[in-house]
MDAnalysis code that builds the backbone (N, CA, C; Angstrom):
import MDAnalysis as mda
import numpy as np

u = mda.Universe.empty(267, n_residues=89, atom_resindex=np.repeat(np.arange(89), 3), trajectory=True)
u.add_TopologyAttr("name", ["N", "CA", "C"] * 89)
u.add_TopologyAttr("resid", np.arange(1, 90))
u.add_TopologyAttr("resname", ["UNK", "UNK", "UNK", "UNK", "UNK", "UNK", "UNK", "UNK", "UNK", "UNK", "UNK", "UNK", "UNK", "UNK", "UNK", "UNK", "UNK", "UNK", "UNK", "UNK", "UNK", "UNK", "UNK", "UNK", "UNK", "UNK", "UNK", "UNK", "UNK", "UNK", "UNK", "UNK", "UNK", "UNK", "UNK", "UNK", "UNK", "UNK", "UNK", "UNK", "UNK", "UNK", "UNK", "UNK", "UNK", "UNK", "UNK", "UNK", "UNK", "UNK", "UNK", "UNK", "UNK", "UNK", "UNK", "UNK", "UNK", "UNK", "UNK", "UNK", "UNK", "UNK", "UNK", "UNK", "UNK", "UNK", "UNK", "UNK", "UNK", "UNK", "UNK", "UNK", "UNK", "UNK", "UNK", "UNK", "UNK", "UNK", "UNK", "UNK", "UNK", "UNK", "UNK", "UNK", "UNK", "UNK", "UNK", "UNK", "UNK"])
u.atoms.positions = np.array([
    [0.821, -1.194, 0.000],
    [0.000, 0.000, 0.000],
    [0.866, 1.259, 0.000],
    [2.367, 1.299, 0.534],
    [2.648, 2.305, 0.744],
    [3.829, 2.951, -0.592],
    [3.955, 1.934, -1.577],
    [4.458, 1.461, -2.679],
    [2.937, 2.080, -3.232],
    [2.193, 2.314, -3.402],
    [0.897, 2.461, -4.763],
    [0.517, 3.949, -4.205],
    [0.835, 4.221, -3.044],
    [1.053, 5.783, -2.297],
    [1.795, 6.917, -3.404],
    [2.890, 6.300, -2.895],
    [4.441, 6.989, -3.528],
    [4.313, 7.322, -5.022],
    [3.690, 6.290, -5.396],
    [3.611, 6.260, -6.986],
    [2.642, 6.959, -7.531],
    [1.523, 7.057, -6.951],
    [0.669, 8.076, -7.377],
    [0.869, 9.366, -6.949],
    [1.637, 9.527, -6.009],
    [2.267, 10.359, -5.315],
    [3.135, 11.579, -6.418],
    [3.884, 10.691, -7.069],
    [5.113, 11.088, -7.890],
    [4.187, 10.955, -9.241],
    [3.557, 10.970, -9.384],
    [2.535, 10.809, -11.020],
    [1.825, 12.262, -11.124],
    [1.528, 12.016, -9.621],
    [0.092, 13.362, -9.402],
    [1.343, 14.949, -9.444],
    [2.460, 14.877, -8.848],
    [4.032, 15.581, -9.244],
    [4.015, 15.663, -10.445],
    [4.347, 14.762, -11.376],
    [4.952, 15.163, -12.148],
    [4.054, 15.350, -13.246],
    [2.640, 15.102, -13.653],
    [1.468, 16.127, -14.120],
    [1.394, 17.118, -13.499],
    [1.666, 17.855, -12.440],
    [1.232, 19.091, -11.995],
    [2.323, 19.869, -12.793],
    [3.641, 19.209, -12.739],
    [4.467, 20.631, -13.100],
    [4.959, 20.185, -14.858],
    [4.692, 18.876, -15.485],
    [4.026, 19.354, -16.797],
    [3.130, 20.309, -17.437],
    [1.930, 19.891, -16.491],
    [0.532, 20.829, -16.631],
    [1.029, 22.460, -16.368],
    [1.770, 22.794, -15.406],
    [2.469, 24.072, -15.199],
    [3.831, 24.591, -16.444],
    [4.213, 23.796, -16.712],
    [5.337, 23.809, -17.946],
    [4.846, 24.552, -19.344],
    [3.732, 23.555, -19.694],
    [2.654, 23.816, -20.738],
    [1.475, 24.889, -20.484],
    [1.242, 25.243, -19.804],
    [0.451, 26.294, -19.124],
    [1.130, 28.229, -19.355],
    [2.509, 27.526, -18.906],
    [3.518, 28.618, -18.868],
    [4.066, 29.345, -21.053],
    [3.935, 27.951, -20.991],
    [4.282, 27.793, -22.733],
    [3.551, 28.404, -23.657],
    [2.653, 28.448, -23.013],
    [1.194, 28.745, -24.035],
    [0.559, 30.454, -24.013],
    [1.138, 31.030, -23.334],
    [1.153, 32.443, -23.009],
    [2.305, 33.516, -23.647],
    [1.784, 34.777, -24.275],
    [2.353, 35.400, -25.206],
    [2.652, 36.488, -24.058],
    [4.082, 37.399, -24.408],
    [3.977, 38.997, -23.504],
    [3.747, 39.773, -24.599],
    [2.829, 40.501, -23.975],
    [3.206, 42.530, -24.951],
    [3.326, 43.326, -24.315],
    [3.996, 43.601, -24.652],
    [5.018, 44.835, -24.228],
    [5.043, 46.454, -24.960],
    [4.755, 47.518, -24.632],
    [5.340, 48.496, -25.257],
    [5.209, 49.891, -23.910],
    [5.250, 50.773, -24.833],
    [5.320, 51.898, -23.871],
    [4.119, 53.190, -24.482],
    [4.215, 54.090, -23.544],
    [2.388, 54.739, -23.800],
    [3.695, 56.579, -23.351],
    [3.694, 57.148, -24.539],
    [4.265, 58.580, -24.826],
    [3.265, 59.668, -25.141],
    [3.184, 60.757, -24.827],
    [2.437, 61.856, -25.003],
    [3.003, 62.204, -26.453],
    [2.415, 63.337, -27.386],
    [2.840, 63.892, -28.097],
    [4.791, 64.400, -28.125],
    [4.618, 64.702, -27.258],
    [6.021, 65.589, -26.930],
    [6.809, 63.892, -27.017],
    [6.619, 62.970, -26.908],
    [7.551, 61.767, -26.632],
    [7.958, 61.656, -25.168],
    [7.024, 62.309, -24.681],
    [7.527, 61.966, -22.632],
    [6.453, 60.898, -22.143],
    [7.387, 59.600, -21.495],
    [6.539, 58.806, -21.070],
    [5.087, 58.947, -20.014],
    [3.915, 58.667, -20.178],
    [3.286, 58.367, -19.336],
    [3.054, 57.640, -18.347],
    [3.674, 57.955, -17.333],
    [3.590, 56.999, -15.932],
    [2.180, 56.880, -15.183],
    [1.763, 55.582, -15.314],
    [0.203, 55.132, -14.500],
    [-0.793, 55.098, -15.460],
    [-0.623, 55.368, -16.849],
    [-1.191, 54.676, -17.840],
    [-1.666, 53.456, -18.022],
    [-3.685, 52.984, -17.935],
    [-4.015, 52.081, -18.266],
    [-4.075, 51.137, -19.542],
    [-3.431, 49.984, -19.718],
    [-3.203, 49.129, -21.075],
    [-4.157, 48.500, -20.281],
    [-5.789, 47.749, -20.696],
    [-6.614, 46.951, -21.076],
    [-6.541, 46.195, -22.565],
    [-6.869, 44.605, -22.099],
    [-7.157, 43.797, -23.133],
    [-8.344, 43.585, -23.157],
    [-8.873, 44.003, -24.131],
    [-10.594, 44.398, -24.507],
    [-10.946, 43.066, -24.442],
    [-10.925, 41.700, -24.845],
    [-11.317, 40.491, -25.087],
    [-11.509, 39.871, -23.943],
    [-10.343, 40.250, -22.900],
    [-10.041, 39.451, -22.051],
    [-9.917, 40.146, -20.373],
    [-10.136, 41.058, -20.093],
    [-10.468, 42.390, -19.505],
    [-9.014, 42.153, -18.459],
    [-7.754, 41.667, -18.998],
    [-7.197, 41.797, -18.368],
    [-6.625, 43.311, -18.605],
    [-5.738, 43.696, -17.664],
    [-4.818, 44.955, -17.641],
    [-3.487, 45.014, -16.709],
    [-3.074, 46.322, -16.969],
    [-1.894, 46.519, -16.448],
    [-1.482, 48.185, -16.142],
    [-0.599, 48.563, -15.946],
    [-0.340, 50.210, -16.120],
    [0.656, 49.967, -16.370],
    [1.181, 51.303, -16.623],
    [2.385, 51.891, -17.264],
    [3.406, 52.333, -15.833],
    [4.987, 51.890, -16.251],
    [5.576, 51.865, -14.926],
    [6.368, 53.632, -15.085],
    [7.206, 53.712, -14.267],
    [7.788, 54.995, -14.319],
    [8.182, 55.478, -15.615],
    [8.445, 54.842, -16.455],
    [9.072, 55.236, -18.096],
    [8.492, 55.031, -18.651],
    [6.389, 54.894, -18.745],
    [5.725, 54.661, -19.441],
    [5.704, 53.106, -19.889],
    [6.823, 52.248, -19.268],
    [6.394, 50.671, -19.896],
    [5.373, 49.982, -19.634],
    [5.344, 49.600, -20.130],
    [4.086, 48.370, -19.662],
    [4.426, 46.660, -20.534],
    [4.363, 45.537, -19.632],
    [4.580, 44.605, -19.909],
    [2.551, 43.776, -19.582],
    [2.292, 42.634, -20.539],
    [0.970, 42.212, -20.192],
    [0.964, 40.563, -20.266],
    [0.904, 39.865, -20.053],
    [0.938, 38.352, -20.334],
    [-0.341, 38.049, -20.846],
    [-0.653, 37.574, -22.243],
    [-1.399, 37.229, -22.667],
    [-1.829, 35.569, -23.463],
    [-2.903, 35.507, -24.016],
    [-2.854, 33.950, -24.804],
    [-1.819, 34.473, -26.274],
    [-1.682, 33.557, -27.206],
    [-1.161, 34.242, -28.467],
    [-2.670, 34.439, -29.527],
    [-1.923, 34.906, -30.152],
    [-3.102, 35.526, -31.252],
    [-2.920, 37.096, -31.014],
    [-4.248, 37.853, -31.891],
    [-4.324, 39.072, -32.036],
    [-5.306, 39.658, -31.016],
    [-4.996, 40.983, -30.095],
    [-5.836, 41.398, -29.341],
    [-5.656, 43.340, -29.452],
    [-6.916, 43.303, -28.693],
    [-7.201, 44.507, -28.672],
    [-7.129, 45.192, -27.428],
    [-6.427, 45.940, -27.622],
    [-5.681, 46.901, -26.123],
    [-6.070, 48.517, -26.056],
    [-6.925, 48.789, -24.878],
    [-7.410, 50.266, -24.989],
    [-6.315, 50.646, -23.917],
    [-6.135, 51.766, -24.821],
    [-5.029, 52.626, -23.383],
    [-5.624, 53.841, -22.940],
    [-5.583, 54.119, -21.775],
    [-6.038, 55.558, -21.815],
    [-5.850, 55.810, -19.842],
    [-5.642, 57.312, -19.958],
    [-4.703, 58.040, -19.392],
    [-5.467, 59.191, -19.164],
    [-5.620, 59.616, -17.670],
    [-6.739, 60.689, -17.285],
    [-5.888, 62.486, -18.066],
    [-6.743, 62.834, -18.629],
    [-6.841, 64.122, -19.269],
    [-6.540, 63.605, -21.021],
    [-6.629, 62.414, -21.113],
    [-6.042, 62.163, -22.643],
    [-7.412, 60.708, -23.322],
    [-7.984, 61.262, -24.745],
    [-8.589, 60.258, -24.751],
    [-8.499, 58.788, -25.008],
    [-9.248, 57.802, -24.627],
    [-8.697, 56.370, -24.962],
    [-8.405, 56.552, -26.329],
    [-7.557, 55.413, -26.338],
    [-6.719, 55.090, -27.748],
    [-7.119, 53.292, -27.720],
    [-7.354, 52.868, -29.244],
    [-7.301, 50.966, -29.220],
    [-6.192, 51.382, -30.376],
    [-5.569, 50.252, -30.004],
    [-4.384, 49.630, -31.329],
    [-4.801, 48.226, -31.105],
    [-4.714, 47.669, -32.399],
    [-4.769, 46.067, -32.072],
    [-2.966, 45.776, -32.870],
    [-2.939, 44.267, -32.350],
    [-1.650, 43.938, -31.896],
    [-1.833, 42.619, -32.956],
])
């Protein structure tokens, strides 16, 4: 019994961090940065993924990084005193 333990033990292991491997695999980043006219970054700038309502902001230099599925999506940015913007990707 303690032999059929172990083993399912080490099965139920090593599907979890396959399942986590492939999980990890299957996810795209986008990345860019959010500039005013003048080319000065916007810091605290919202990037939304319209499909998927995930988001993110914009860090001190205007970056923004997003983890997404792959394929094409649609990202509204927008930034208090400035109107939303979509780019698709």
């Amino acid at each position: 019994m303690n032999k059929r333990y172990s083993t399912f033990r080490f099965s139920g292991l090593l599907f979890l961090s396959l399942f986590l491997t492939l999980g990890a695999m299957a996810q795209s980043v986008i990345r860019g940065s959010v500039k005013n006219l003048n080319g000065q970054p916007l810091m605290g700038a919202s990037v939304l993924d319209q499909a998927t309502n995930k988001g993110t902001t914009t860090d001190n230099n205007g970056i923004y990084s997003l983890n997404v599925l792959p394929g094409k999506h649609t990202l509204i940015i927008s930034y208090v005193g400035f109107a939303p913007q979509t780019i698709i990707t």
